[in-house]
N, C-alpha and C positions, 0 to 999 in steps of 0.2 A: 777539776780542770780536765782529768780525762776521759771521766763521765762524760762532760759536756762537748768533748771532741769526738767519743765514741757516738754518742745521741745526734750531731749535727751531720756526721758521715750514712749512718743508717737513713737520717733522712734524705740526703742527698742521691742513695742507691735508691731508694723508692719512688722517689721524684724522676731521678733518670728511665728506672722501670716504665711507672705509669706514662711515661713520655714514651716510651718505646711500644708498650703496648697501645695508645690510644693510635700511633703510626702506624703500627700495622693494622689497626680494624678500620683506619679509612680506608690506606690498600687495598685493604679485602673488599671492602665498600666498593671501592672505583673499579676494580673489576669486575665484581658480579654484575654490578649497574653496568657496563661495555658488557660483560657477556650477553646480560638478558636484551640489550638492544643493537646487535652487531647492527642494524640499519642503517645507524649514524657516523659507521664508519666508512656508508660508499655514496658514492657521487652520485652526481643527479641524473647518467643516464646507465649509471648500476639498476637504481633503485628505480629506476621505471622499470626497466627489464624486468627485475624479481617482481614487482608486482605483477608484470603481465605473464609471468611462469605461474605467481601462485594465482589467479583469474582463471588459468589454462586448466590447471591441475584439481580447481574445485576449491580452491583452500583461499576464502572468501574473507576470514577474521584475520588470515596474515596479510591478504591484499589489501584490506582495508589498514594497516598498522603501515605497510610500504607508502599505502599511496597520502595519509596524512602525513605520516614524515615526508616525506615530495614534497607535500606543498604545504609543513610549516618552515621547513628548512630553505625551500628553492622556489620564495613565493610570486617571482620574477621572472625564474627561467623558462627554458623551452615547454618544457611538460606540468606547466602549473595549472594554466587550464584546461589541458587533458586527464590530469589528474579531479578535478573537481568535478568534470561530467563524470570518469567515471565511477570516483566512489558513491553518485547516486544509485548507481550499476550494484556495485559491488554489496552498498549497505541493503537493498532491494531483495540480492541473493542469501543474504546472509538473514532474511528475515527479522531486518528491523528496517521494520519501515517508517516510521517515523523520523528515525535519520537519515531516510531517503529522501523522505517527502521533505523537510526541513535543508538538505543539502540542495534540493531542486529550486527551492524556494528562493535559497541562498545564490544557487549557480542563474537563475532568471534575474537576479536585480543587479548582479555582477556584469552581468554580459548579455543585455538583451536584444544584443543582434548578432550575437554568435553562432554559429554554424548546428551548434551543439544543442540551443534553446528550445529547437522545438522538443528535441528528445526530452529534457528537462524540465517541459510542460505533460510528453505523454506519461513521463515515469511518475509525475505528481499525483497526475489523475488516474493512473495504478495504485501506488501506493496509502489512497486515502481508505481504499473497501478493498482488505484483505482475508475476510472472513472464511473467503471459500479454498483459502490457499492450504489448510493443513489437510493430511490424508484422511482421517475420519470423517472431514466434510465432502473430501473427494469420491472417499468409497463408497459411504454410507450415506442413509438417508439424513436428510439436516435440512429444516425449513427456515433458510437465510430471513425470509423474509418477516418473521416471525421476532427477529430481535433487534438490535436497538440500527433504525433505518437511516440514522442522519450520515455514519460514513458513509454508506451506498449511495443516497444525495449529493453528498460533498463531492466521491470519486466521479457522480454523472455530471456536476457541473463542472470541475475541472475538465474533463475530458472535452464537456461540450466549447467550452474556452480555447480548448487546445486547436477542437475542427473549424471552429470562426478562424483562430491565427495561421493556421497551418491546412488549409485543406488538401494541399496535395503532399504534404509530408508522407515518408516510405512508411510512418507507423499510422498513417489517417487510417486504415482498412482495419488495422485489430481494434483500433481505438473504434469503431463502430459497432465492430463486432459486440468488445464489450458494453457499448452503452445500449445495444439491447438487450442484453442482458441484466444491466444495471435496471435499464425502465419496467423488466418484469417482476422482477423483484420489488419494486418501489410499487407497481401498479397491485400486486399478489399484497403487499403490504396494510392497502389501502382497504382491498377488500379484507381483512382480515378484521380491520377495525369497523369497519360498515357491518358487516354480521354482527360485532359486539355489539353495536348501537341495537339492531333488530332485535336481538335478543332480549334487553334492555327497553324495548319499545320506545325508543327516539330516532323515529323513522326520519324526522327532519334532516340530523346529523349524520344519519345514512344516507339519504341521496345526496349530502355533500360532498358523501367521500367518492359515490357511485360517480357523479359528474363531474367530479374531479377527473377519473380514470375515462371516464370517455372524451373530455375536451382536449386531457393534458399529457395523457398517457396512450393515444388511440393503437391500434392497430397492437395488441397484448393479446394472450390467452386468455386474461381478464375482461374484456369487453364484453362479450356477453355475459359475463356473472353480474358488470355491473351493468348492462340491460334490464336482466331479471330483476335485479334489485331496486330498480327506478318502479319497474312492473309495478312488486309486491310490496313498495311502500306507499305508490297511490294510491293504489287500491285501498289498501288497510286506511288512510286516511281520509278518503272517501274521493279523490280525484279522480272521478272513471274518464273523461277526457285526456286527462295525461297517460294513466293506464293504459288506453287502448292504442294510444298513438304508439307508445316505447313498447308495446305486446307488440303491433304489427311491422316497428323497427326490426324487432330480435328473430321474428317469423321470418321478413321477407331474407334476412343478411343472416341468418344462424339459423336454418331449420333443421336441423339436426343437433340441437342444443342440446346438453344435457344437464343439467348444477351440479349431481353428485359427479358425474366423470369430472367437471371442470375443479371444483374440489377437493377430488382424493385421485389427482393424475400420476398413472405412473411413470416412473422414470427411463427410461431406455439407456442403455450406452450408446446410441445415438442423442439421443438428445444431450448427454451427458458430454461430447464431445463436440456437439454443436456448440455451446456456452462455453467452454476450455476448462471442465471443472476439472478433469485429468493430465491437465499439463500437456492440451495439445499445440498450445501456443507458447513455442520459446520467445521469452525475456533476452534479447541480445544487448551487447555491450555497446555506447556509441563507437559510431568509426574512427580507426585510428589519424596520428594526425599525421600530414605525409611529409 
């Protein structure tokens, strides 16, 4: 009997333990969890603020952490849809762009007559061809156009979507800017794969790509290569009528022509800064809301 009163107390100090202990490792739980997210303990126009300190400050993965807590928390309030234009800002900065582009995506079916949409169409069509955005593309030599070309497509059609809906939006001008740059790159692309075909001796599917870039892509560094190329594939297939006609095209419009300079062109830091490969074109944030 006092075995079994000794054995039933031991138990009951262990049960009260492991009760004790299992309370305080929630404790610890529920604060670490509050420590690691003080966010959740300030209001909705705390938590605007800090985001637009840490936007200010450059600190782009905490702004993005303020501004979804915003608006899964306050998905009503004042700053909810200033918050969702601009974490496409913010995720853009922080170099995920896919979460940009999907956030814009998002913020365009939400509110397609908001103040903010255009922006949400130009950051789209940013964010689709981001190839040339790291520094080794910027410094150094890197032939965009050389590798897989359907973002740079994608980013020229968005954009060109965005100049249909918006032509006089305050970003229509950079939005130009890059889509000539986007077209030389697509046009530099095409001849890329026209020389393969040459090489290959399917001169047919060469002058497909050649008058693709003069119908669809005119007015490029690439036009007269794809000139020559209409040239030297009639020729080789025995159309000396068409030959002489696109020879005396490329004479009268490019007589100073040359293949290899068009071919192996060097790069300037002008040129380099006409296209924004150096970050001459700041990515700004949309406007606040008033």
């Amino acid at each position: 009997m006092l075995r079994s009163k000794k054995y039933n107390l031991m138990n009951s100090v262990l049960f009260k333990t492991l009760i004790l202990l299992l309370i305080s490792f929630l404790l610890l739980l529920s604060c670490s969890s509050s420590d690691e997210r003080p966010d959740l303990k300030l209001l909705e126009k705390e938590l605007y603020d800090l985001s637009q300190t840490r936007i200010k400050n450059g600190n782009f993965s905490s702004a993005i952490d303020s501004l979804e807590n915003l608006e899964s928390r306050f998905p009503f309030g004042r700053y909810a849809e200033q918050a969702q234009a601009e974490l496409i800002y913010v995720y853009y900065k922080n170099f995920e762009f896919e979460a940009a582009r999907s956030a814009a995506e998002r913020f365009i079916n939400l509110h397609p007559r908001h103040p903010h949409t255009d922006y949400a169409y130009y950051l789209r069509g940013l964010s689709a061809f981001t190839d040339d955005s790291g520094l080794f593309t910027r410094y150094f030599e890197s032939d965009l156009s050389r590798r897989d070309i359907e973002p740079a497509q994608r980013s020229f059609e968005d954009l060109s979507e965005f100049l249909s809906r918006y032509p006089k939006s305050p970003y229509a001008e950079h939005a130009k800017q890059r889509m000539i740059y986007l077209k030389n790159i697509l046009a530099k692309h095409e001849m890329h794969v026209a020389n393969f075909y040459i090489e290959r001796k399917a001169y047919v599917a060469a002058i497909g790509r050649a008058r693709f870039v003069i119908e669809h892509l005119p007015n490029t560094p690439q036009t007269p290569e794809a000139l020559s190329i209409l040239v030297k594939c009639y020729d080789l297939l025995g159309y000396q009528e068409l030959h002489k006609k696109n020879l005396s095209i490329l004479k009268l419009n490019y007589p100073n022509f040359d293949l290899q300079e068009i071919l192996k062109p060097k790069r300037s830091w002008t040129n380099r800064l006409s296209f924004g490969l150096i970050g001459s074109e700041e990515i700004l944030p949309p406007p606040k809301k008033e």
